[in-house]
C-alpha positions as CSV (number, residue, x, y, z in Angstrom):
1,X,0.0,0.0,0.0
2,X,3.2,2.5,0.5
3,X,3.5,3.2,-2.7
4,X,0.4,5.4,-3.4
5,X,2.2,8.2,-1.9
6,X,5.8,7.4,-3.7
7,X,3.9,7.7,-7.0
8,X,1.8,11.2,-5.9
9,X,5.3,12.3,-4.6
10,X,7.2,11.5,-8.1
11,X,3.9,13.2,-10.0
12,X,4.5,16.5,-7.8
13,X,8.5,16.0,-8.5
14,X,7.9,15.3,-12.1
15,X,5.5,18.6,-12.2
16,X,8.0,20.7,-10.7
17,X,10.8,19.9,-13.2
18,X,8.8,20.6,-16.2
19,X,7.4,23.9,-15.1
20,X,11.2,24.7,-13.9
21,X,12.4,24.6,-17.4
22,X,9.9,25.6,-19.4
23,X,8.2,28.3,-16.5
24,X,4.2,28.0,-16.1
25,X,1.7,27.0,-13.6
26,X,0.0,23.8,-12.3
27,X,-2.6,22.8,-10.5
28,X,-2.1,18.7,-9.2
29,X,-5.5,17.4,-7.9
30,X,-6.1,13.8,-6.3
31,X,-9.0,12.1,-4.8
32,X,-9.8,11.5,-0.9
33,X,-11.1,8.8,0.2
34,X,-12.1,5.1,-0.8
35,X,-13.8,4.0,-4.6
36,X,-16.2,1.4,-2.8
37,X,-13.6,-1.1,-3.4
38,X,-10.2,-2.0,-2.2
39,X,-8.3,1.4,-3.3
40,X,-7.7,4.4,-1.2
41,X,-7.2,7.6,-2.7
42,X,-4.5,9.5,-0.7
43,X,-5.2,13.2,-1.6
44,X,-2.1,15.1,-2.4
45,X,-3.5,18.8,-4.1
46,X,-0.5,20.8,-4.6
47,X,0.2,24.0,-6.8
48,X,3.4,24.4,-8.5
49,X,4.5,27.4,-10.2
50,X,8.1,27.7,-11.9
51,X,8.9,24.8,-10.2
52,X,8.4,25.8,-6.9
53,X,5.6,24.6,-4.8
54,X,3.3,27.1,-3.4
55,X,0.7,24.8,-1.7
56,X,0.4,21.2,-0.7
57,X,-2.8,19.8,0.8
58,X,-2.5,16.9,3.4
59,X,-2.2,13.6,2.1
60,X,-4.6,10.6,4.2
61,X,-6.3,12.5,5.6
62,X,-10.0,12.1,7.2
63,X,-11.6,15.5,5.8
64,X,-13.8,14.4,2.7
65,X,-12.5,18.1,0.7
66,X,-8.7,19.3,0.9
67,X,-8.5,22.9,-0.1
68,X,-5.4,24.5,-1.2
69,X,-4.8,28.2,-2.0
70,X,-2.1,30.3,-3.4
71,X,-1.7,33.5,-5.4
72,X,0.1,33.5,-8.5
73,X,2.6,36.1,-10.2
74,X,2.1,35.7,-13.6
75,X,4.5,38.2,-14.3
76,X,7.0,35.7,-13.2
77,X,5.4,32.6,-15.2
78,X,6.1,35.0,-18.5
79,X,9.5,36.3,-17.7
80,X,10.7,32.3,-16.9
81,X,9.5,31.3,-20.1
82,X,11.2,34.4,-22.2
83,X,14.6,33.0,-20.9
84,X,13.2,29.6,-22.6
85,X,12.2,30.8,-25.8
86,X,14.2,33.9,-25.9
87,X,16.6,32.4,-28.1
88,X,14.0,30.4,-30.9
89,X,11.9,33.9,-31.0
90,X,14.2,35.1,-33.2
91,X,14.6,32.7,-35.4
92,X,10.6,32.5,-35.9
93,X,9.1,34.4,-38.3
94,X,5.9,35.5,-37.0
95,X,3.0,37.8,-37.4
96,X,3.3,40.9,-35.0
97,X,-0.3,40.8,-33.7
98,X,-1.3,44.5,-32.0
99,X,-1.8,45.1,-28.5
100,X,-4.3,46.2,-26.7
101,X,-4.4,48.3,-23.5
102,X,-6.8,48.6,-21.1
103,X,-7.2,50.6,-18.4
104,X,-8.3,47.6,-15.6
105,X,-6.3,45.7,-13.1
106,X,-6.9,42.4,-12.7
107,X,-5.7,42.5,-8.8
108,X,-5.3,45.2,-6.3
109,X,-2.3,46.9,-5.5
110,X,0.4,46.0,-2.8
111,X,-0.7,42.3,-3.6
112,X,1.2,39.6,-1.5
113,X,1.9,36.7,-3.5
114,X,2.4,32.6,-2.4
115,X,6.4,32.2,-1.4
116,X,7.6,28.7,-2.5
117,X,7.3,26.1,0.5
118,X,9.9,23.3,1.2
119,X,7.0,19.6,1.7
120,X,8.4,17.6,4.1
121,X,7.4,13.9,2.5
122,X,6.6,11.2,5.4
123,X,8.3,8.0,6.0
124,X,7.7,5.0,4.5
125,X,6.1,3.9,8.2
126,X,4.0,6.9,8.6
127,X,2.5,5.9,5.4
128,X,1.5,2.7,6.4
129,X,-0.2,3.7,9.3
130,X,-2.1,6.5,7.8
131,X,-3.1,4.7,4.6
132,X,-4.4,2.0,7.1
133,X,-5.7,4.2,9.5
134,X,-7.5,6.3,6.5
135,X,-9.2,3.2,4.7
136,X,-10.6,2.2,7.5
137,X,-12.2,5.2,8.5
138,X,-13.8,5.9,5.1
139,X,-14.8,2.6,5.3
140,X,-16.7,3.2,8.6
141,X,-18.2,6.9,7.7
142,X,-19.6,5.5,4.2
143,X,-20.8,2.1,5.6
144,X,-22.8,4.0,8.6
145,X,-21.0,0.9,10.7
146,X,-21.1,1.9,14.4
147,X,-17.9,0.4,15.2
148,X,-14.9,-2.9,14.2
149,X,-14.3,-5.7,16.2
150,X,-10.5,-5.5,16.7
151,X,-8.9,-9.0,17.2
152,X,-6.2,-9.1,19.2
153,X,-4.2,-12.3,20.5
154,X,-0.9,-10.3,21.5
155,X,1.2,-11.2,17.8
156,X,2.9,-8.5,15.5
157,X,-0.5,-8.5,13.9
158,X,-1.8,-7.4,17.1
159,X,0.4,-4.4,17.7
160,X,0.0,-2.9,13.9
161,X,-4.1,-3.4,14.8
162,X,-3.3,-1.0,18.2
163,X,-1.1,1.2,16.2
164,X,-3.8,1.5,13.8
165,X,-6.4,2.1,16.6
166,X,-4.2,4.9,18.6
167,X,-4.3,6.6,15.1
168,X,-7.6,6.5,14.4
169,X,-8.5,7.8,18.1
């Protein structure tokens, strides 16, 4: 089960290096919660801009909606992907096409924009126990179940179960 937040992690990793080199923003959205099956969707929302991320939502965890926020700099989108192109936009022959001003802002002034954020990614452990921990909650809210019955003979089994349990609580 580990791996579901290895592959989110190399999709957010992935994201950032494209929008590093070629500048740009992007939005990574993932479901919460089970499918009515055996799969468990981890969450993991993140916005990446210029390969920097600006927001991450939390991954397993019991809310049904992750929200993330962040304001963007557009400004800085365009002048990372000039240093791209700069080069080929001379070779190009294109058509000028005209400008238009007008007199509107699309945002206020003195604007604070999103500062990149280093994620901390969780241990290969933590991810057991909250994957675990997370199924079987979503398994109790969308079954209207009232409780589990938790067997416990005192193996390893036994102290994953009461790990398990402590997290839930």
């Amino acid at each position: 089960m580990h791996y579901q937040k290895d592959i989110v992690k190399a999709h957010v990793e992935a994201i950032i290096a494209e929008t590093y080199k070629n500048g740009g923003a992007y939005i990574y959205c993932n479901l919460i919660g089970c499918d009515g099956n055996n799969t468990y969707f981890g969450g993991g929302n993140a916005i990446i801009q210029n390969g920097s991320i600006l927001s991450v939502g939390k991954y397993h965890t019991l809310n049904e909606i992750e929200i993330c926020t962040a304001v963007l700099n557009l400004q800085k989108i365009r002048l990372q992907r000039q240093k791209f192109t700069g080069g080929q936009r001379m070779m190009l022959e294109q058509e000028i096409l005209p400008v238009v001003q007008v007199d509107h802002n699309l945002c206020s002034l003195g604007i604070k924009y999103s500062k990149p954020i280093d994620v901390k990614w969780d241990s290969t452990h933590q991810q057991y126990v909250e994957i675990g921990s997370s199924y079987i909650w979503d398994y109790l809210i969308k079954t209207n179940a009232t409780g589990f019955l938790l067997p416990m003979d005192g193996s390893s089994n036994s102290s994953a179960i009461a790990l398990m349990t402590y997290y839930l609580c």
